[in-house]
N, C-alpha and C positions, 0 to 999 in steps of 0.2 A: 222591329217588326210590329206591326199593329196584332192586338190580341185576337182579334177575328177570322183573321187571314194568315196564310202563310207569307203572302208578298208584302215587301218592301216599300214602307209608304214612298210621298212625294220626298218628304225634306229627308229622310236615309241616303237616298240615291240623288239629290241635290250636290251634294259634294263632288260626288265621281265626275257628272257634268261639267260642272266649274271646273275643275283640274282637267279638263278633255277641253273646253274651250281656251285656256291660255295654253294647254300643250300645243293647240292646233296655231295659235296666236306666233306663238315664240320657235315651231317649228317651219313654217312659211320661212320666217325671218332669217333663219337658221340656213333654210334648204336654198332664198333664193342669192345668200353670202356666198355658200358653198360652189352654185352655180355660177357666181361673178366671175372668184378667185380660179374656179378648175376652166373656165371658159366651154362648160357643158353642161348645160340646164336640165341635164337628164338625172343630175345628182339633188334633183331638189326635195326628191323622192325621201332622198336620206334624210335630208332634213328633217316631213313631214312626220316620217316614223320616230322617230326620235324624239321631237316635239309629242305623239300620243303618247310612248312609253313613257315619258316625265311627266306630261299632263296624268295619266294613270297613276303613276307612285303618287304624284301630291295628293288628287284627289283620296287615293284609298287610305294615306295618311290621315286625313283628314277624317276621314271617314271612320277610321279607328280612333283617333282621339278624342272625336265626339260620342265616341261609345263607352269609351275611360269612364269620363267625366258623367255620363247616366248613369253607371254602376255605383 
């Protein structure tokens, strides 16, 4: 956090982004699999959730391990 302010500069919250754009990347791909094989493209839903939830953990890993490595 910047000493000024209480919020979160650009590059803190830079990670969480990135791990939210390939979640969203690798849950498409996920959800439009799912709707091939079930022959119901209403499951593609699952996908996309899925893909945020993994894009989330990486990023906030991320996110935490560049906080390690400050300390």
């Amino acid at each position: 956090m910047s000493s000024d302010s209480g919020k979160e500069s650009r590059q803190e919250t830079n990670y969480l982004g990135l791990g939210m754009g390939v979640g969203m990347l690798f849950g498409a791909a996920l959800g439009i699999v799912y709707g091939i094989v079930l022959d119901n493209m209403a499951f593609m839903s699952i996908g996309v959730g899925g893909g945020l939830a993994i894009g989330l953990s990486i990023g906030a890993g991320l996110e935490a391990r560049k906080k390690e490595k400050e300390q």
